[in-house]
C-alpha positions as CSV (number, residue, x, y, z in Angstrom):
1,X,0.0,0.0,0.0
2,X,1.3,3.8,-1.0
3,X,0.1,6.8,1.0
4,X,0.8,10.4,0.3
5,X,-1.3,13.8,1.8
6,X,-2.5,16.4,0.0
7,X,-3.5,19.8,0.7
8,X,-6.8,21.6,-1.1
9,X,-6.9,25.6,-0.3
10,X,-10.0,27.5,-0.7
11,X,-8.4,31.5,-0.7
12,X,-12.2,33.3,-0.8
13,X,-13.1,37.0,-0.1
14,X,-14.2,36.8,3.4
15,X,-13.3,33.5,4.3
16,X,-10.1,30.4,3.5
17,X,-10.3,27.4,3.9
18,X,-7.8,24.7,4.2
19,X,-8.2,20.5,4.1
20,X,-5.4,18.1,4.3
21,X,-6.1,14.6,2.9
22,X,-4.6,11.2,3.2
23,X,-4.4,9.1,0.3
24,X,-4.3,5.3,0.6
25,X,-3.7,3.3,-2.4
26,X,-4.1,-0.1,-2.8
27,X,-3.4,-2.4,-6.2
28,X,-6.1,-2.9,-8.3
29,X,-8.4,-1.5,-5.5
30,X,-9.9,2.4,-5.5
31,X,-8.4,4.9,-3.0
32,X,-9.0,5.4,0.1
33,X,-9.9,9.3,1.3
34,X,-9.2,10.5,5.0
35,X,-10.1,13.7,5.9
36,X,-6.4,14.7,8.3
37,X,-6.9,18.2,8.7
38,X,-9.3,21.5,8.4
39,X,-8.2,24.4,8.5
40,X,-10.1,28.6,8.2
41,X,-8.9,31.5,8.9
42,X,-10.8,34.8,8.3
43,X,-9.9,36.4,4.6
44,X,-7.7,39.4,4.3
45,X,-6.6,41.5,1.5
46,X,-9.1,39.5,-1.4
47,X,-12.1,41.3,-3.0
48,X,-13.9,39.9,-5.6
49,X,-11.7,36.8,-5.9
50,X,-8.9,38.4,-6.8
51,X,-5.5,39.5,-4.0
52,X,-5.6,43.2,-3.3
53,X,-3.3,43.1,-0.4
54,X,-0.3,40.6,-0.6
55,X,0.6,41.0,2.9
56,X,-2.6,40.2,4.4
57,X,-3.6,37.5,2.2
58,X,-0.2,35.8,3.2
59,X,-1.4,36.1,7.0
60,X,-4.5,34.4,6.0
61,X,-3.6,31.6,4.0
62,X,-0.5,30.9,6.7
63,X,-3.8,31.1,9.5
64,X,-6.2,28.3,7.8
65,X,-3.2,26.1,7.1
66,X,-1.4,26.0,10.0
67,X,-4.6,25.5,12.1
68,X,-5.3,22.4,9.4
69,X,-1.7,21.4,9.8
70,X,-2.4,21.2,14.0
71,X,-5.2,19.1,13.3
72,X,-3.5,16.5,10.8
73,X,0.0,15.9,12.7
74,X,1.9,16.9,9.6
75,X,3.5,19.1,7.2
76,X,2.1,20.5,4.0
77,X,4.5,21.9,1.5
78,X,2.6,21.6,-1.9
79,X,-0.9,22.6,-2.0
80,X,-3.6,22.6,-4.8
81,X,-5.5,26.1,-4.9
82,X,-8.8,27.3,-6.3
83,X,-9.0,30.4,-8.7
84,X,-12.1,32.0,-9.3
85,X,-14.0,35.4,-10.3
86,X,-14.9,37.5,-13.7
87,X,-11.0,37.5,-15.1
88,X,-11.9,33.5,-15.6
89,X,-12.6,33.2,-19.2
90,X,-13.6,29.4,-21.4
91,X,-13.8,29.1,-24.8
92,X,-14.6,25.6,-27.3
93,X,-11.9,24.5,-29.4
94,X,-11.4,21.5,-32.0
95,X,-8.6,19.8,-33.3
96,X,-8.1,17.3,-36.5
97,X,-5.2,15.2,-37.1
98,X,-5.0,12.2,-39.9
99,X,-4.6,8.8,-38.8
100,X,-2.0,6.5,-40.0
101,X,-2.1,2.7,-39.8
102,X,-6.1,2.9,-39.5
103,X,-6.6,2.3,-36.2
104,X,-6.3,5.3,-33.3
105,X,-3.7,5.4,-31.0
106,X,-2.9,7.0,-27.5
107,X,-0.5,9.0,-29.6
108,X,-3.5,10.1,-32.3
109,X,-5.4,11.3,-29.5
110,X,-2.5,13.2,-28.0
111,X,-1.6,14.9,-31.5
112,X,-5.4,16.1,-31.7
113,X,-5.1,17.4,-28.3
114,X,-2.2,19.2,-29.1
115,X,-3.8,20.6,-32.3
116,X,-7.4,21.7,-30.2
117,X,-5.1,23.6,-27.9
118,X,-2.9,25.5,-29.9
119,X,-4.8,29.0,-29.8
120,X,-3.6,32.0,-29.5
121,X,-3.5,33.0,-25.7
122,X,-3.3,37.1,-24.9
123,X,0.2,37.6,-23.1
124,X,-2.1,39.0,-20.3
125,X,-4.0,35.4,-19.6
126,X,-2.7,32.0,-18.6
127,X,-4.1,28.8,-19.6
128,X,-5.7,26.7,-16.3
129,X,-7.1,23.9,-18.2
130,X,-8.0,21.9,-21.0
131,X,-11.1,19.3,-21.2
132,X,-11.3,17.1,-23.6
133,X,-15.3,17.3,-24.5
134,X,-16.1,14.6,-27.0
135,X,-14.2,13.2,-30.3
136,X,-15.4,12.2,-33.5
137,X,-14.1,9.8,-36.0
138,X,-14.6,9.9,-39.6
139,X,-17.2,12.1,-38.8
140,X,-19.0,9.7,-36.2
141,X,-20.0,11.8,-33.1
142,X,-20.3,11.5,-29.3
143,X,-17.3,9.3,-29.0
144,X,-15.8,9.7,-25.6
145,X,-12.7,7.0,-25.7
146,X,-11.7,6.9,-29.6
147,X,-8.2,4.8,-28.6
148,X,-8.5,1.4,-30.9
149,X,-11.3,2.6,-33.1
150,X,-11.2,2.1,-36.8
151,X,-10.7,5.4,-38.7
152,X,-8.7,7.9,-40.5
153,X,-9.6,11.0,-39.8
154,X,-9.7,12.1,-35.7
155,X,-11.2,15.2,-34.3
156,X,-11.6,16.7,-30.6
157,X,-13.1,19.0,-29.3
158,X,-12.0,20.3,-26.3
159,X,-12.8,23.7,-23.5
160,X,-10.2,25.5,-22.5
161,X,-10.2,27.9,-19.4
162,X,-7.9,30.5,-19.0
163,X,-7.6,33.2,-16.1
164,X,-6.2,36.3,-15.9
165,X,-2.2,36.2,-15.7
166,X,-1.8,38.9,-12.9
167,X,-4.8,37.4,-11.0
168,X,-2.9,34.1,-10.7
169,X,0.5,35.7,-10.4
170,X,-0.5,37.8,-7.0
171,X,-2.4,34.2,-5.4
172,X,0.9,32.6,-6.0
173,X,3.1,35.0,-4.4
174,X,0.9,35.1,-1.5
175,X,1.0,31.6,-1.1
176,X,5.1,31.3,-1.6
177,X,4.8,34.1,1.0
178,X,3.2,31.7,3.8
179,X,5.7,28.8,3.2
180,X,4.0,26.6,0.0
181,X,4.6,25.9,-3.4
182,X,1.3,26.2,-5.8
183,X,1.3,22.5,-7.0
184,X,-1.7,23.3,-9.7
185,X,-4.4,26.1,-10.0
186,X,-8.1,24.4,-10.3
187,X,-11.3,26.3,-11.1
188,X,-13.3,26.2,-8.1
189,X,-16.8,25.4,-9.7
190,X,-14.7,22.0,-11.4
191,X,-13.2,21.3,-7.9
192,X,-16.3,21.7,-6.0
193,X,-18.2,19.1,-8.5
194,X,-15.7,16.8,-7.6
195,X,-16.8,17.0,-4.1
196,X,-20.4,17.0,-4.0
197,X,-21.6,15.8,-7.6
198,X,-22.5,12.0,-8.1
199,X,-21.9,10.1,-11.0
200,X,-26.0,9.8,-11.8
201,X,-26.3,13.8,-11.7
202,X,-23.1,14.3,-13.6
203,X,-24.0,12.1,-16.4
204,X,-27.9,13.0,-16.6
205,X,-27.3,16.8,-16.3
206,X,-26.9,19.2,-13.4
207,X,-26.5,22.7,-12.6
208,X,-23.7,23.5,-9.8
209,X,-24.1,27.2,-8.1
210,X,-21.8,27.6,-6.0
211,X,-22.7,31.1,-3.5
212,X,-19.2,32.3,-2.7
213,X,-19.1,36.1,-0.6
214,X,-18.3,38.4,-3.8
215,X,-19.2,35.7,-6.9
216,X,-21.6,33.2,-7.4
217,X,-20.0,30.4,-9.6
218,X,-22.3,28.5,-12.0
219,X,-20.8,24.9,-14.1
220,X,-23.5,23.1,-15.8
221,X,-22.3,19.3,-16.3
222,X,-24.4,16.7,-19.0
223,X,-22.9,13.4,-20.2
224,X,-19.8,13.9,-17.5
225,X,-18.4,16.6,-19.6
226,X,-18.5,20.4,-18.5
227,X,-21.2,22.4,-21.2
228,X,-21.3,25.9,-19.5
229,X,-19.1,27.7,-17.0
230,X,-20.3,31.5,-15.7
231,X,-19.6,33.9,-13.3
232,X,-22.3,36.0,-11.4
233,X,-20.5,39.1,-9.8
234,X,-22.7,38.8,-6.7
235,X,-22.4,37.1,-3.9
236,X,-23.2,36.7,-0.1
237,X,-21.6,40.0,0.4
238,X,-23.9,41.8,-1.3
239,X,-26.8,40.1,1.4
240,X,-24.6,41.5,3.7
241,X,-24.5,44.8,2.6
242,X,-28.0,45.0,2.1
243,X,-28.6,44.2,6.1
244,X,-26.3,47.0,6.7
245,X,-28.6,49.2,4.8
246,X,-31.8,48.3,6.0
247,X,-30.8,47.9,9.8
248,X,-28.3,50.6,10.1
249,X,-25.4,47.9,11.5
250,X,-21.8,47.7,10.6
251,X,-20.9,44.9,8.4
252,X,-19.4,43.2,11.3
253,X,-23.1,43.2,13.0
254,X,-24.8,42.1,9.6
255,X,-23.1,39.4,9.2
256,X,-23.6,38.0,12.4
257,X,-27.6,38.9,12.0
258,X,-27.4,36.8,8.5
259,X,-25.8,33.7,10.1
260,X,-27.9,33.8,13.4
261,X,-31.2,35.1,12.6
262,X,-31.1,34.7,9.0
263,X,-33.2,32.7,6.9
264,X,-34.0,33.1,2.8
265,X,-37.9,33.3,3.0
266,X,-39.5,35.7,5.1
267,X,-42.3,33.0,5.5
268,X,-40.1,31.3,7.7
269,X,-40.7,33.4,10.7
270,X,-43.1,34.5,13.0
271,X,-43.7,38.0,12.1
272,X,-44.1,38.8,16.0
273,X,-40.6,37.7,16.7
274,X,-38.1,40.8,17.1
275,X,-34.4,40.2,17.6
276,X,-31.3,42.3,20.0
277,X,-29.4,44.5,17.4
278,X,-26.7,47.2,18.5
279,X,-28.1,50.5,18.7
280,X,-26.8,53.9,17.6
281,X,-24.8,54.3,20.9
282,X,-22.7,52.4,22.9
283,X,-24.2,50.0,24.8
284,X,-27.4,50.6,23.5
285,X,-29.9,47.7,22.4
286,X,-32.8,47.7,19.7
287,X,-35.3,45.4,18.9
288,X,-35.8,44.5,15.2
289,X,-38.4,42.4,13.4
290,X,-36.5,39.0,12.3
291,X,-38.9,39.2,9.1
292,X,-37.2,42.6,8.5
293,X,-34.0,40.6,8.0
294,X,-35.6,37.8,6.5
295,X,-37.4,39.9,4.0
296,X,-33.8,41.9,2.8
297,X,-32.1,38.2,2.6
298,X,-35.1,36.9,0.3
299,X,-35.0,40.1,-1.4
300,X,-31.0,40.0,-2.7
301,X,-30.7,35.8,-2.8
302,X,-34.1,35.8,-5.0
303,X,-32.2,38.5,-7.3
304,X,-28.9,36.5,-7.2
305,X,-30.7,33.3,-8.5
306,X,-32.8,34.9,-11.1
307,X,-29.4,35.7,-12.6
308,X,-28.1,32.4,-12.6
309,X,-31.1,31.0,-13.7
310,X,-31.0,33.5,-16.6
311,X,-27.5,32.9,-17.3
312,X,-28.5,29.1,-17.6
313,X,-31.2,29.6,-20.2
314,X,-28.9,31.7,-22.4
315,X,-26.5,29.1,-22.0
316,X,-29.3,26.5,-23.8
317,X,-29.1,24.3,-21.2
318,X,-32.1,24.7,-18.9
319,X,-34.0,21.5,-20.2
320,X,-31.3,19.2,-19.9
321,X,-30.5,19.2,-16.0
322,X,-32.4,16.1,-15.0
323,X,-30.8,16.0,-11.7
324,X,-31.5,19.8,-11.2
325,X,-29.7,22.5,-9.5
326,X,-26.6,21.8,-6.4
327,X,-26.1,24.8,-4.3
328,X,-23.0,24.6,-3.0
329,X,-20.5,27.5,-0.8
330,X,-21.3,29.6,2.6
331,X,-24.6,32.0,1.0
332,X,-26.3,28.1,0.6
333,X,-26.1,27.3,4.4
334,X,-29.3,29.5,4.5
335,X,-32.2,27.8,5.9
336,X,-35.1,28.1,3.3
337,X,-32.1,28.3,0.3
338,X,-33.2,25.4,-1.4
339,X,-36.8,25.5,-1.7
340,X,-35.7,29.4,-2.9
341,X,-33.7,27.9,-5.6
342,X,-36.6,25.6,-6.4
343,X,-39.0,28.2,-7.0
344,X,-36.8,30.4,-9.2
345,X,-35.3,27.6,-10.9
346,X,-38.4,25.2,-11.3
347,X,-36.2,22.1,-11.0
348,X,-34.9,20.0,-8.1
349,X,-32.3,21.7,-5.9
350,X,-30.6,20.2,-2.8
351,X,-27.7,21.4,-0.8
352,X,-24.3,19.6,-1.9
353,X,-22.0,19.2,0.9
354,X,-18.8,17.1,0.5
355,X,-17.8,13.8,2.2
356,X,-20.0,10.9,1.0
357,X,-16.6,9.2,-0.1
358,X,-14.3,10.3,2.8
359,X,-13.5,8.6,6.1
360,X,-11.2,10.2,9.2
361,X,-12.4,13.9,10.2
362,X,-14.9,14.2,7.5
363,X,-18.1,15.5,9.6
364,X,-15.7,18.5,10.1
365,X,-16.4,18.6,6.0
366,X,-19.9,18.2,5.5
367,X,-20.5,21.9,5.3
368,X,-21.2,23.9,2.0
369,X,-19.0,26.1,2.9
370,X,-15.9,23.3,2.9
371,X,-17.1,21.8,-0.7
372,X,-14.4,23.6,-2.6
373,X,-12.0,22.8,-0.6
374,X,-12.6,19.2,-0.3
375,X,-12.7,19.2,-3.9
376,X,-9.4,20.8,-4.6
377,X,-7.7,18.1,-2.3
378,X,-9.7,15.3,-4.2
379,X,-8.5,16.7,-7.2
380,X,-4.5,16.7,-6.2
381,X,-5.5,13.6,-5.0
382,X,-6.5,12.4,-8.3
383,X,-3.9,14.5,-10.4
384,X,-1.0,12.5,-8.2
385,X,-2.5,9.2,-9.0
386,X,-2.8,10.6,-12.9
387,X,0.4,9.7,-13.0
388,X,0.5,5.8,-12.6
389,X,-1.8,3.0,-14.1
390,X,-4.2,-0.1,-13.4
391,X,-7.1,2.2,-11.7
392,X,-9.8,0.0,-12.0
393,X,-13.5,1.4,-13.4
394,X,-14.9,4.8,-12.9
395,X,-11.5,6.1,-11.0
396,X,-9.7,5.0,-14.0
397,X,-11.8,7.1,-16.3
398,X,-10.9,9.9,-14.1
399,X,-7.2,9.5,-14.1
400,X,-7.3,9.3,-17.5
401,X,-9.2,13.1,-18.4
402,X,-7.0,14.5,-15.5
403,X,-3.8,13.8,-17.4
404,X,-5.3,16.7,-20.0
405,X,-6.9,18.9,-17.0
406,X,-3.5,19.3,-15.4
């Protein structure tokens, strides 16, 4: 048996999170996840997803992964770290090469690769990854796995996801600042799928919207391929902000009212319960009507998911998610969020929380707010085992499409 540990950091805007995995592998036999370490620290010097202040971002990735570190008993020198926000950019591209011999190699399928991702990339943006989406032989479609086929003409298509180079430059300096090396950057909305998608939803169709504090990120998955990535710029924040507003609190004291009193339907509450909220001096205590604060939450999270639900129907993809909408990140741990989402999206929805495959510390996971992550250690977990052979079934699959998204 080979172990290793990996290390998945989450760098939000308010908020980052750290989780330290142990990796058991055993031949012929799917690994083995153990949840070591968790780690969160309170979020300095990010706004909208992107590092405003490299000295304060340092303090707070050092923060979540020395606490995680603490917890797991060891050192973590590489890590795997989420990118996310509006600088995050994905565009189709296809590829065609000629076969020789008439039957498809490995080696075909990494020529057409090679063609599909040889665009022109601004000097400005970086490539994060590319995704082989489906091939086609001889003009046959919807092949997934071409190796061995008959043929003589080979096509891919693939998506490839680029993020703004000074966006990614700044999140790796902070993180060299704290002591680690940036094994791989992963776009959160593909590492938080990893965590709390099954393989029924991703193969039937599903909508992931993931409610970060400045962004809400949306990935629509069909046929285990990726057909829509988007970035609302709003987020829990902006519920925040609102409270601040309408109750006349600092930020500090809004967000508290959001995460204790808060919940996304004003239905929800008696509208003859009233709540303690600071008042305008020191010391001094007002009552507030929780549906006040219920109403302003229901007011900003109904806006936030008309726009991804708009977003989703420009994308063409509304009638294909069979297995509905996954809210995922800290805005979903809103009592009433789902039946929200249900009503604005008119489809299933369900909270997606990470750990259904994990053993060791993984309650301390199996929050929304820990999906991505989770998911960004599953996915170093995967990318190291990328590398060697034999995985049996659906892992195998896996290994096989991360040796292109890496």
């Amino acid at each position: 048996m080979s172990t290793f540990v990996v290390a998945g950091l989450d760098i939000g805007s308010t908020k980052t999170c750290a989780v330290l995995l142990e990796v058991s592998v055993e031949e012929e036999r799917r690994p083995s996840h153990r949840v070591m370490g968790v780690g969160q620290s309170r979020t300095g010097g990010v706004r909208r997803d992107v590092v405003t202040d490299l000295e304060e971002t340092t303090a707070s990735v050092k923060a979540a992964m020395k606490e995680a570190e603490l917890m797991a008993g060891v050192r973590a020198e590489r890590v795997f770290v989420g990118i996310a926000g509006t600088h995050i950019d994905a565009n189709i591209s296809t590829g065609v090469v000629a076969v020789g011999g008439g039957e498809i190699s490995a080696g075909d399928v990494e020529r057409v690769h090679q063609v599909a991702r040889a665009v022109v990339v601004p000097s400005d943006r970086e490539v994060l990854h590319v995704l082989p989406q489906e091939y086609r032989v001889d003009g046959q479609s919807d092949i997934r796995d071409p190796v061995g086929m008959a043929g003589t003409r080979l096509e891919a298509e693939v998506y490839i996801i680029t993020c703004g180079s000074a966006a990614a430059a700044n999140l790796r300096k902070a993180v060299g600042r704290a002591g680690y090396k940036v094994e791989a950057f992963v776009h959160e909305p593909l590492a938080t799928a990893r965590a709390v998608l099954t393989d029924d939803e991703r193969e039937v169709g599903v909508a992931l919207a993931e409610l970060g504090a400045a962004t809400t990120e949306l990935a629509v998955v069909r046929d285990s391929k990726i057909h829509h990535l988007a970035t609302i710029p709003w987020g829990s924040a902006a519920i925040t902000n609102d409270l601040v507003k309408g109750l006349s609190v600092p930020f500090a004291e809004a967000e508290r009212a959001k995460v204790q009193y808060g919940v996304a339907s004003a239905q929800l509450v008696d509208p003859r319960e009233t709540v303690d909220l600071p008042g305008p001096g020191p010391g001094v205590v007002r009552q507030v009507a929780r549906e006040l604060i219920a109403h302003i939450i229901e007011q900003r999270l109904d806006e936030i998911l008309e726009l991804a639900a708009a977003e989703i129907e420009r994308s063409g993809e509304s009638e294909e998610l069979g297995a509905g909408i996954i809210l995922t990140g800290g805005g979903a741990e809103l009592v009433g969020t789902v039946d929200l989402a249900h009503h604005v999206f008119g489809l299933p929805a369900r909270v997606g929380t990470p750990g259904a495959e994990l053993g060791g510390l993984a309650d301390a996971v199996r929050k929304p707010r820990f999906a991505t992550a989770t998911g960004l250690a599953l996915f170093g977990a995967d990318a190291r085992l990328a590398g060697g052979s034999g995985m049996p079934g659906t892992m195998g699959k896996l290994v096989t499409w991360l040796r292109e998204f890496f």
